[in-house]
N, C-alpha and C positions, 0 to 999 in steps of 0.2 A: 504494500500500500504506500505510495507516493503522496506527502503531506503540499500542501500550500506552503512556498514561503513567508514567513515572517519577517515583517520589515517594522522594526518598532526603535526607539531612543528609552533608553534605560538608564540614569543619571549620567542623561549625558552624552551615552556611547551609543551610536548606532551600529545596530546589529542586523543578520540576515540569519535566517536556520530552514533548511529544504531538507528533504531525503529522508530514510527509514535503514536504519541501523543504528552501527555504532556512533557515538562523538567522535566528531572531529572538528579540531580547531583550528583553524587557519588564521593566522597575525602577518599581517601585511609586512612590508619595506619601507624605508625612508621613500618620501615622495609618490606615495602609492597610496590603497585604500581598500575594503575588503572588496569593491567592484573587481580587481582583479583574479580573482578568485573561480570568478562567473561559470568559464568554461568547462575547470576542473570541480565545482559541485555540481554540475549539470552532468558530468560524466559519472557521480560517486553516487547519483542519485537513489538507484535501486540497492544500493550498499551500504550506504551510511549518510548519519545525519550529521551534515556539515554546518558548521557554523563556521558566520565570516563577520568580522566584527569592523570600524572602522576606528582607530584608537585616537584619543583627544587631540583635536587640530589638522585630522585628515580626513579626507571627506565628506561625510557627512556629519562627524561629531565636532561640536563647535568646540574652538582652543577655551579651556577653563578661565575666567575670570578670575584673577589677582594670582594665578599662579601660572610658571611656567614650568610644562611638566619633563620630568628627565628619566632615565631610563626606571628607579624605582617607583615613580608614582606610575608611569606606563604599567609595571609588572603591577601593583597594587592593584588598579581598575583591572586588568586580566581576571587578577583570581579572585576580586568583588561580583566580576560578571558571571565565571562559573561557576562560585559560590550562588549567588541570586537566581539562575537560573538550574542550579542544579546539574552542571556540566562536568562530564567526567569522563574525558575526551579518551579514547584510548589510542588514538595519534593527534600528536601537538604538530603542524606545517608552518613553517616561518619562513619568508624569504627577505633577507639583506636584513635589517633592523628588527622585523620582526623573527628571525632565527636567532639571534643574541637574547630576545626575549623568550622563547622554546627555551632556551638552554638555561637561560635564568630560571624561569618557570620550573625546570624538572628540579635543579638544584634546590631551590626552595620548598618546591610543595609534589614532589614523586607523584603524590597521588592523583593530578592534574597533568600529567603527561606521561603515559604509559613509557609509550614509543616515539620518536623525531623525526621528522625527516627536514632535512633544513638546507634550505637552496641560496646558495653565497651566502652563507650567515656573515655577521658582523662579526669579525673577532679583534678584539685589542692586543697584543701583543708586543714585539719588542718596536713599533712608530710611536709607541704613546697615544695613541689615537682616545682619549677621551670623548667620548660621546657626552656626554652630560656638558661640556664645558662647549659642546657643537650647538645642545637645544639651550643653554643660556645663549646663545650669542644674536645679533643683527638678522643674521644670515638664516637662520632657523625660522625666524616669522617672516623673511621676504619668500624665501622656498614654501615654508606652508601656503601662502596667502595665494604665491601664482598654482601651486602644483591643484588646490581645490577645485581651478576652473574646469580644470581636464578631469577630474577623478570624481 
């Protein structure tokens, strides 16, 4: 049985949930949005029930007022949202930013991410690459604000 998807804003985060199976979660990339997801829940449809979320300041979810958020409040809202909906993905999918968050996500909370599967994940290593010191900067709300129109 093939459910209707769900298109609903839940403090804030819009989200998408289609298909009959297991969970699955899918967390977007920098400059992306769970729209990108489209083709691959539409294929997982008779398999599992995908969730695509759009995480604060991408796409559909509007950037939080008085806060700018960084990689731990992004992982916060994740496991708020599985938490609240009762999501207990048995594959976490992240591509580019949202693969650093999969792998935060398993590290913290196991039981929110069975299995991975993680496409160019973000990884910091030895560049220094701070991401948190990316979403404080200028640069972070001109990318959100152009990348919305497309996404």
């Amino acid at each position: 049985m093939n459910s209707a998807p769900i298109s609903t804003s839940i403090n804030d985060l819009y989200f998408e949930c289609s298909g009959d199976g297991a969970d699955v979660l899918m967390i977007h990339g920098w400059a992306s949005s769970g729209r990108m997801w489209t083709p691959l829940t539409q294929a997982l449809d008779d398999v599992a029930r995908c969730w695509t979320l759009d995480l604060a300041g991408f796409g559909r979810s509007p950037l939080p007022i008085h806060i700018r958020p960084d990689l731990d409040a992004h992982l916060a809202w994740v496991i708020a949202f599985c938490e609240r909906h009762q999501v207990r993905p048995k594959v976490v999918v992240g591509h580019s930013m949202g693969g650093l968050l999969a792998l935060k996500l398993a590290h913290k909370r196991p039981d929110l991410a069975q299995r991975l599967v993680l496409m160019c994940p973000v990884v910091t290593g030895r560049f220094g690459l701070n991401v948190n010191e990316v979403f404080a900067s200028q640069f972070w709300l001109l990318l959100s604000a152009y990348t919305r129109k497309f996404w």
